[in-house]
GUTORKOL-347746 format. One line per 5 residues: number of its first residue (from 1); for each residue x, y, z of N, C-alpha, C, CB. Coordinates in steps of 0.05 Angstrom, whole numbers, always signed. Glycine has a CB too. Layout:
% GUTORKOL-347746
NUM> X/Y/Z/X/Y/Z/X/Y/Z/X/Y/Z ~ ...
END
This chain:
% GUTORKOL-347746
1> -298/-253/+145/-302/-225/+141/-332/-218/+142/-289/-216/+115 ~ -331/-188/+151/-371/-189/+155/-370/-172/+129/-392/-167/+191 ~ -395/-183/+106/-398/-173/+87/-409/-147/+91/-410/-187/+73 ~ -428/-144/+108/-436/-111/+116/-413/-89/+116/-449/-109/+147 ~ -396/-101/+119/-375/-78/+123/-347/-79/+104/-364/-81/+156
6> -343/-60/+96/-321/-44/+76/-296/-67/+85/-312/-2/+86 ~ -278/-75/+86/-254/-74/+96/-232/-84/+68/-254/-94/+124 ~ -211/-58/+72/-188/-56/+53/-169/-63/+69/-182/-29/+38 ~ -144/-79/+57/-116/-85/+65/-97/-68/+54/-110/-112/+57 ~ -78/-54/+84/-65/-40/+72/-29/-61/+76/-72/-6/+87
11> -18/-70/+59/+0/-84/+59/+20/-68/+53/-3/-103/+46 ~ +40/-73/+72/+66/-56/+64/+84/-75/+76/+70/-22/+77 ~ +112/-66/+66/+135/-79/+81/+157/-57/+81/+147/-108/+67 ~ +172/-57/+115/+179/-33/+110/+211/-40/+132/+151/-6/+120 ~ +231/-36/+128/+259/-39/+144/+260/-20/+167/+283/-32/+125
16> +264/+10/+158/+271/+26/+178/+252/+44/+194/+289/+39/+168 ~ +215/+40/+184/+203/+51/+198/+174/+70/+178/+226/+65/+214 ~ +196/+86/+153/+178/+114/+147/+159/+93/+123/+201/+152/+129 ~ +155/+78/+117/+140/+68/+91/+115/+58/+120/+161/+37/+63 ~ +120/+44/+141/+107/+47/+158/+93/+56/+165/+111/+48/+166
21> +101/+83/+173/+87/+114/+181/+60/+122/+161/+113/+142/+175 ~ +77/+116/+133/+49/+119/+118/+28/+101/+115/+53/+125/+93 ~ +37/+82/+120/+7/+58/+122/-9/+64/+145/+15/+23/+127 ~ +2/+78/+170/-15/+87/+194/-30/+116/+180/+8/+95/+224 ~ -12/+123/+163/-23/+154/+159/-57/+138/+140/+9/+182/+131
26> -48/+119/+120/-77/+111/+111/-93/+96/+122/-78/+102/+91 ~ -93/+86/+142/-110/+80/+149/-118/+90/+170/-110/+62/+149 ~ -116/+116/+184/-116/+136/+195/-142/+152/+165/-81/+146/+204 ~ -140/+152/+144/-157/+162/+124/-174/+137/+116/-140/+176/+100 ~ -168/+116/+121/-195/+96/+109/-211/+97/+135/-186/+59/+99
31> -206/+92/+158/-218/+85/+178/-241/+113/+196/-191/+73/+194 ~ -233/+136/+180/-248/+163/+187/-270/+168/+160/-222/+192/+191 ~ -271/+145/+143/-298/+141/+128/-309/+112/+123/-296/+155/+101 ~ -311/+108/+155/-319/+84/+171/-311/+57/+154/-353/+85/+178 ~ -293/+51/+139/-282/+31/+131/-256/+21/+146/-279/+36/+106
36> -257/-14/+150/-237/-34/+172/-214/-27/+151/-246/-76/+179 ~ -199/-18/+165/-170/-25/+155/-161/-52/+166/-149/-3/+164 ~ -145/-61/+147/-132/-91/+156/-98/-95/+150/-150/-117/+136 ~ -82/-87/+174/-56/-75/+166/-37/-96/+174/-49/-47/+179 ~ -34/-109/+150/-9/-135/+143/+10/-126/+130/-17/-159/+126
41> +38/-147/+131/+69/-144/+122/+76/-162/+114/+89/-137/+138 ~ +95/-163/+107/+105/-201/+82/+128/-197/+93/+108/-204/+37 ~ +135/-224/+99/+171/-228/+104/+194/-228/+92/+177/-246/+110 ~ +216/-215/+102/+243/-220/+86/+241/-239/+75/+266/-222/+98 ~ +264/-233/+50/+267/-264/+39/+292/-265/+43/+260/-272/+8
46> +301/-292/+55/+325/-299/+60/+348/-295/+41/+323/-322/+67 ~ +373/-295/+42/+384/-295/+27/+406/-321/+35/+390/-270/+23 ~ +389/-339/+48/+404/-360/+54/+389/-386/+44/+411/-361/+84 ~ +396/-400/+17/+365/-417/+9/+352/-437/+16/+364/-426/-9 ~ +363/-435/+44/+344/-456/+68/+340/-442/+82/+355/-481/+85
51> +346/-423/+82/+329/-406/+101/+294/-394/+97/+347/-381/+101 ~ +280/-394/+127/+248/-382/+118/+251/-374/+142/+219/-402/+109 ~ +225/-348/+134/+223/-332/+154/+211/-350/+180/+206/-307/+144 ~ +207/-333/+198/+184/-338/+226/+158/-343/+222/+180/-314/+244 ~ +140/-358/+226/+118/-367/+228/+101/-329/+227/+116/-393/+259
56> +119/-322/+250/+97/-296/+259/+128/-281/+260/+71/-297/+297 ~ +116/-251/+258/+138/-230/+260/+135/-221/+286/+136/-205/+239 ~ +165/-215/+294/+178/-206/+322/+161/-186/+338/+207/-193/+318 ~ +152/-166/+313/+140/-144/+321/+127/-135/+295/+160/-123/+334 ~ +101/-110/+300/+96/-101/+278/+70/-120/+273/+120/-100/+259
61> +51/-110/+243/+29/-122/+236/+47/-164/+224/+12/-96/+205 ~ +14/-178/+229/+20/-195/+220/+36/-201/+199/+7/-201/+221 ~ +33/-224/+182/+36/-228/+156/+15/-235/+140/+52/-244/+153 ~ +12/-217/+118/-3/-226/+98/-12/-255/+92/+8/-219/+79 ~ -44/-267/+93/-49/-285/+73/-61/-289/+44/-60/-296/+83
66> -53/-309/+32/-73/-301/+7/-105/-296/+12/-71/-324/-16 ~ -114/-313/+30/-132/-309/+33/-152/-278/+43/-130/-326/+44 ~ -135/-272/+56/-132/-243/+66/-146/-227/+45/-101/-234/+70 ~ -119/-230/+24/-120/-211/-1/-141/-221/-21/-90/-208/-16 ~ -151/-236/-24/-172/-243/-40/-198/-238/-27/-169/-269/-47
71> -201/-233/-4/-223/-225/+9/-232/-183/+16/-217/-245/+37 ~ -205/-182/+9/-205/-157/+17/-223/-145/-5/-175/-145/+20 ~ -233/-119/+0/-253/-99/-13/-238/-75/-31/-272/-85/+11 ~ -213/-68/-18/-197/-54/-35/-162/-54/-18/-214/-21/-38 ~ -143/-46/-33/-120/-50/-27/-97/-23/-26/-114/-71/-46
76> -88/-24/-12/-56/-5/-9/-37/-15/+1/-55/+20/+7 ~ -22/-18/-22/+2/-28/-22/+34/-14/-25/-2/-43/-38 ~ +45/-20/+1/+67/+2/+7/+97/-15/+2/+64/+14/+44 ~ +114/+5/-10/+139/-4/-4/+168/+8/-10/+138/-25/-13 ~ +173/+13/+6/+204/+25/+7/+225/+21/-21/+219/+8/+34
81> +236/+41/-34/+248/+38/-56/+267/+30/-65/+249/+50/-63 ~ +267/+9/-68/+298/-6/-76/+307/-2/-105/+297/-42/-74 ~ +322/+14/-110/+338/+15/-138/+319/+22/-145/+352/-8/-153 ~ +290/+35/-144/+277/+53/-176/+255/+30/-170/+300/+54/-217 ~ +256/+4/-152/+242/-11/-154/+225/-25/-125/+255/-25/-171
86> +193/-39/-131/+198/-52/-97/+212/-73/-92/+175/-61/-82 ~ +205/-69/-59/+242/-83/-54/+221/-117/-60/+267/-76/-2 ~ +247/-135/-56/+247/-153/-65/+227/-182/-42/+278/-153/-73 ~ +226/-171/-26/+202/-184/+1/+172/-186/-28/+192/-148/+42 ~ +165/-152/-21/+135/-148/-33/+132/-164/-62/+128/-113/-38
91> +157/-161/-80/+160/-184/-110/+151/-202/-99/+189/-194/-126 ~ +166/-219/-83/+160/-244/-74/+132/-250/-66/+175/-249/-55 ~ +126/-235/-52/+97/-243/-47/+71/-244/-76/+89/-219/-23 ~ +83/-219/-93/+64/-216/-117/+66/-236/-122/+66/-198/-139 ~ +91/-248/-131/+96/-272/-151/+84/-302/-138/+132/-275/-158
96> +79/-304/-109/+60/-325/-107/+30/-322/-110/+64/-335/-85 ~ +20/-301/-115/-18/-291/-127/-27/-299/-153/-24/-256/-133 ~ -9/-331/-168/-22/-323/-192/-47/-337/-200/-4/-326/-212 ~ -60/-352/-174/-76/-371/-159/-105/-353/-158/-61/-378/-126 ~ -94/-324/-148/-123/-312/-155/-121/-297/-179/-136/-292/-132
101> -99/-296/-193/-97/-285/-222/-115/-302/-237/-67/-286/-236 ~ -119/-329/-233/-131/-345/-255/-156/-349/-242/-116/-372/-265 ~ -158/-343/-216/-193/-341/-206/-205/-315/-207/-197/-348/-174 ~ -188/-298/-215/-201/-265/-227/-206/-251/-196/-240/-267/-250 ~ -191/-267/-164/-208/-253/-147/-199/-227/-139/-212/-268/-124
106> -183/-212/-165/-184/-181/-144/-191/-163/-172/-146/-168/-123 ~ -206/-172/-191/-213/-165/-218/-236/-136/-201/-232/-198/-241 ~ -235/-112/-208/-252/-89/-207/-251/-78/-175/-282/-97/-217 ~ -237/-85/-163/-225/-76/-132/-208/-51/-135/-203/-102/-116 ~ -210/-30/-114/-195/-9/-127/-169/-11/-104/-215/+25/-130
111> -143/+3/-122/-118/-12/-113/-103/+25/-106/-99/-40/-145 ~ -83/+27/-94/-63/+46/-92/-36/+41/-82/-72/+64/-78 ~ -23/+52/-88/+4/+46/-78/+19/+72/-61/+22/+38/-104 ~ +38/+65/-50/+56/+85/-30/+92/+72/-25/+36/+84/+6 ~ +105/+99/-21/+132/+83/-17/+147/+111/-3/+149/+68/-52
116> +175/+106/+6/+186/+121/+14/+218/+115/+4/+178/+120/+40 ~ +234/+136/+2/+261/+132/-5/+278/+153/+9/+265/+134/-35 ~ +300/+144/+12/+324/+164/+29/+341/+189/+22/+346/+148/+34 ~ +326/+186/-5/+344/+213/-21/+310/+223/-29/+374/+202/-58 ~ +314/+252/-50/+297/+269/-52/+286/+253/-87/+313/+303/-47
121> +299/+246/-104/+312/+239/-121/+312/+206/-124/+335/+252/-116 ~ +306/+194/-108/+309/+166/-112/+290/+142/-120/+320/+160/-92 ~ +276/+146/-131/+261/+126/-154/+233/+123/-142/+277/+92/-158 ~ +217/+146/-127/+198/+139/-113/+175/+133/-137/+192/+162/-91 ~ +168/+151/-157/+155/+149/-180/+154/+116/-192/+171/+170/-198
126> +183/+105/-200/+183/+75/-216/+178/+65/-199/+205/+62/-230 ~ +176/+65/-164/+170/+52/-148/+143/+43/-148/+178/+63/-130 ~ +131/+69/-145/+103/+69/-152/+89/+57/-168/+96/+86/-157 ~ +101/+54/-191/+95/+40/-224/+98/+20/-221/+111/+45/-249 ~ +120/+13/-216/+124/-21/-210/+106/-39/-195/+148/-25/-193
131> +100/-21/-171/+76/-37/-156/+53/-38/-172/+66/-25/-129 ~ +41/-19/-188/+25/-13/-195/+16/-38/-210/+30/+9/-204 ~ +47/-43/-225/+39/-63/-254/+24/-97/-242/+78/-70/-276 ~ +26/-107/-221/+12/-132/-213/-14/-123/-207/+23/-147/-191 ~ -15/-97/-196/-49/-91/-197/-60/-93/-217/-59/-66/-191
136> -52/-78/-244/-74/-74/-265/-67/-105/-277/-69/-44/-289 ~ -50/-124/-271/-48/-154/-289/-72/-164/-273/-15/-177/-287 ~ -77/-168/-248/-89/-176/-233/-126/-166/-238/-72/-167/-210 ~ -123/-140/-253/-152/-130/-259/-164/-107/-233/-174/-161/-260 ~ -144/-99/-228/-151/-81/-208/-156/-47/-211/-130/-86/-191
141> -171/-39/-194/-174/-10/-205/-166/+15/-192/-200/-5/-209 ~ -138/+23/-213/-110/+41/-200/-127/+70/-187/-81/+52/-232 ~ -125/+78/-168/-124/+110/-165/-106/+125/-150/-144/+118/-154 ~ -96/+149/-162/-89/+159/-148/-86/+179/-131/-84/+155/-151 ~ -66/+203/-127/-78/+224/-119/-83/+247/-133/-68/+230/-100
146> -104/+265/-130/-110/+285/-153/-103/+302/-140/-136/+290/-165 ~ -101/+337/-158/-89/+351/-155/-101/+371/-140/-80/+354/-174 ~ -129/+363/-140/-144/+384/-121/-136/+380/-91/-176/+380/-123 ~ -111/+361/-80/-102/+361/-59/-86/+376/-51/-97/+347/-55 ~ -95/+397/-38/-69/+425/-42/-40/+426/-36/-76/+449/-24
151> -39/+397/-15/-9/+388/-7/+12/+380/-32/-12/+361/+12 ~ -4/+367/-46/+13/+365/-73/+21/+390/-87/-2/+351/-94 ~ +12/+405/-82/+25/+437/-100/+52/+442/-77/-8/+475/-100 ~ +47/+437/-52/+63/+450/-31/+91/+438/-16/+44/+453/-10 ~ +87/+409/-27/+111/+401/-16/+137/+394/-25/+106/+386/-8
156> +158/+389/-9/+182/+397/-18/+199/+373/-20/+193/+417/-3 ~ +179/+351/+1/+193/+326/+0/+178/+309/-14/+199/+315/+25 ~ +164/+290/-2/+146/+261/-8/+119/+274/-25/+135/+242/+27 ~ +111/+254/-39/+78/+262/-38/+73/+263/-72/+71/+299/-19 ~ +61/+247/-89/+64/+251/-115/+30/+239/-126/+93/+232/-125
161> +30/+244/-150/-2/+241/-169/-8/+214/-166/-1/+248/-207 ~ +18/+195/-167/+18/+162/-166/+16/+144/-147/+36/+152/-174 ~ +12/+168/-120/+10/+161/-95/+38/+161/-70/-1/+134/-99 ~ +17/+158/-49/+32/+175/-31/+65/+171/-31/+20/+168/-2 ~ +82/+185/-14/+106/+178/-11/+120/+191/+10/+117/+181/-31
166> +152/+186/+12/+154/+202/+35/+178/+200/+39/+139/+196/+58 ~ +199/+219/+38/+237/+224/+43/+249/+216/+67/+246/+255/+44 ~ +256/+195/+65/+271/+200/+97/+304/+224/+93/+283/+158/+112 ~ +299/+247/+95/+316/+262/+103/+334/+265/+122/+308/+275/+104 ~ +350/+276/+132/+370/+267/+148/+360/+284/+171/+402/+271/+137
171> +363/+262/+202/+343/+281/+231/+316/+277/+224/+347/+321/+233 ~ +307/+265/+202/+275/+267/+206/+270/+240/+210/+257/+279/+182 ~ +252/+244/+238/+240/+223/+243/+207/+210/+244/+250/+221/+260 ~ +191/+230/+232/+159/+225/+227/+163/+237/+200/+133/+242/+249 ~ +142/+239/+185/+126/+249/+161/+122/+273/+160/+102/+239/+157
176> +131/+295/+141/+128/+329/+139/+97/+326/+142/+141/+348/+105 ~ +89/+346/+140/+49/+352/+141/+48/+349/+123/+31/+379/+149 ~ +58/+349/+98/+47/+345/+69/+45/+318/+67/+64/+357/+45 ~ +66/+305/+72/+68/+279/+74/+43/+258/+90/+93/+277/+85 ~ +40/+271/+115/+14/+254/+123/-1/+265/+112/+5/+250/+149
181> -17/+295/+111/-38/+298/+89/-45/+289/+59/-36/+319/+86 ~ -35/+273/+53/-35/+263/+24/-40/+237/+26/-10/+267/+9 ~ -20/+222/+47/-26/+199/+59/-53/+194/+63/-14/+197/+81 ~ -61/+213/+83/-89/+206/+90/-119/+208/+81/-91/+215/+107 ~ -104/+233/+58/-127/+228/+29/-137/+205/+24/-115/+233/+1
186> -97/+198/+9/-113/+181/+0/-117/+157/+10/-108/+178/-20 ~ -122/+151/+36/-140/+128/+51/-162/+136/+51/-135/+122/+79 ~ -169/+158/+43/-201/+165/+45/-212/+166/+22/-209/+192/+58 ~ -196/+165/-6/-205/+167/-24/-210/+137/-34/-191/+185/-38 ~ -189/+128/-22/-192/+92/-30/-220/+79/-14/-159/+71/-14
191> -216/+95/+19/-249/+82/+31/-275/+85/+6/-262/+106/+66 ~ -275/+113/-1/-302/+123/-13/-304/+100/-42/-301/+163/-22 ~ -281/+97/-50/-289/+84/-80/-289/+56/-77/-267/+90/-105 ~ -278/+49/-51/-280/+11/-46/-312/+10/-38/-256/-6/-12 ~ -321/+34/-20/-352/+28/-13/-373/+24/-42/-365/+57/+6
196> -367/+52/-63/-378/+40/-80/-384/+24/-84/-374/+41/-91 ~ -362/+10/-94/-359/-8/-120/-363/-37/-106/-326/-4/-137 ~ -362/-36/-78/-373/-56/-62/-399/-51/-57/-361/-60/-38 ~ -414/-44/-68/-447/-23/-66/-446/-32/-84/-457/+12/-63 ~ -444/-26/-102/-444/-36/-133/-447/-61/-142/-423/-30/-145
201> -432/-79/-122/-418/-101/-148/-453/-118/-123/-361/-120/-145 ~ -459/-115/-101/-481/-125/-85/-475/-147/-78/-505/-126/-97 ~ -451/-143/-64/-431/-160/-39/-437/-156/-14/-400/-153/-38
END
């Protein structure tokens, strides 16, 4: 990685597409306040217990390394809502980090989260939370979106204080305008505070 330069990982894992959409929508907002986006995915987990994924995915961003994520400058982390919760791929992957949990390497890095769900109503909020909670164990520094973003007063679907989100409604197949506008905040809000604090820390 070139230390001169910003670069945040935006990690998501996504099935049918829209949790997707918003990781383009942020780094579409990190990358327009000249910070590298670095846009990785984690693999199914089998439900067969000899089963493992593909070396490399069919299609779509790579796969996440740890290394990756311990090098990264700041993080957004996406994922589609399973039961009120993330789905069970992105667990998996938290639950092998506890390697830089005890090396402190993502201690004062600033972190956000994003997700999408199929109902209006369906757990995008605990979704949010849930991810949230390996960031702050990990020592990471949560933000999210504020209210001076006028899309948050306006929209009807996706889009919340805890970070971005987004409905897949029925016939819709991209992101309402509120939905990428919020998105792309907050990739820009995450660029400005990873530069800091990477200014700061004199990395």
């Amino acid at each position: 990685m070139n230390n001169a330069l910003c670069q945040v990982l935006v990690l998501y894992y996504s099935k049918h597409g829209l949790t997707k959409r918003l990781a383009d929508a942020i780094v579409t907002g990190l990358e327009s306040e000249g910070v590298e986006a670095l846009l990785r995915t984690v693999p199914d987990v089998s439900n067969n217990i000899d089963g493992k994924a593909a070396a490399v995915p069919k299609s779509g961003a790579p796969y996440v390394t740890l290394e990756e994520l311990a090098s990264c400058d700041g993080l957004a982390l996406g994922s589609p809502t399973h039961f009120g919760n993330m789905s069970g791929a992105m667990k998996f992957f938290w639950d092998s980090t506890s390697g830089l949990w005890l090396k402190g390497s993502l201690i004062n890095k600033p972190a956000c989260t994003f997700t999408s769900s199929s109902s209006l109503h369906g757990g995008q909020e605990t979704t949010l939370i849930s991810m949230m909670m390996p960031l702050i164990h990990h020592g990471m520094v949560y933000i999210g979106v504020p209210y001076s973003v006028a899309e948050l007063h306006k929209t009807t679907s996706g889009g919340t204080p805890y970070g971005a989100s987004a409905v897949a409604l029925p016939n819709k197949s991209k992101l309402s305008h509120e939905e990428q506008e919020i998105a792309i905040f907050q990739g820009k809000r995450l660029a400005v505070i990873a530069k800091k604090l990477k200014n700061n820390s004199g990395n």
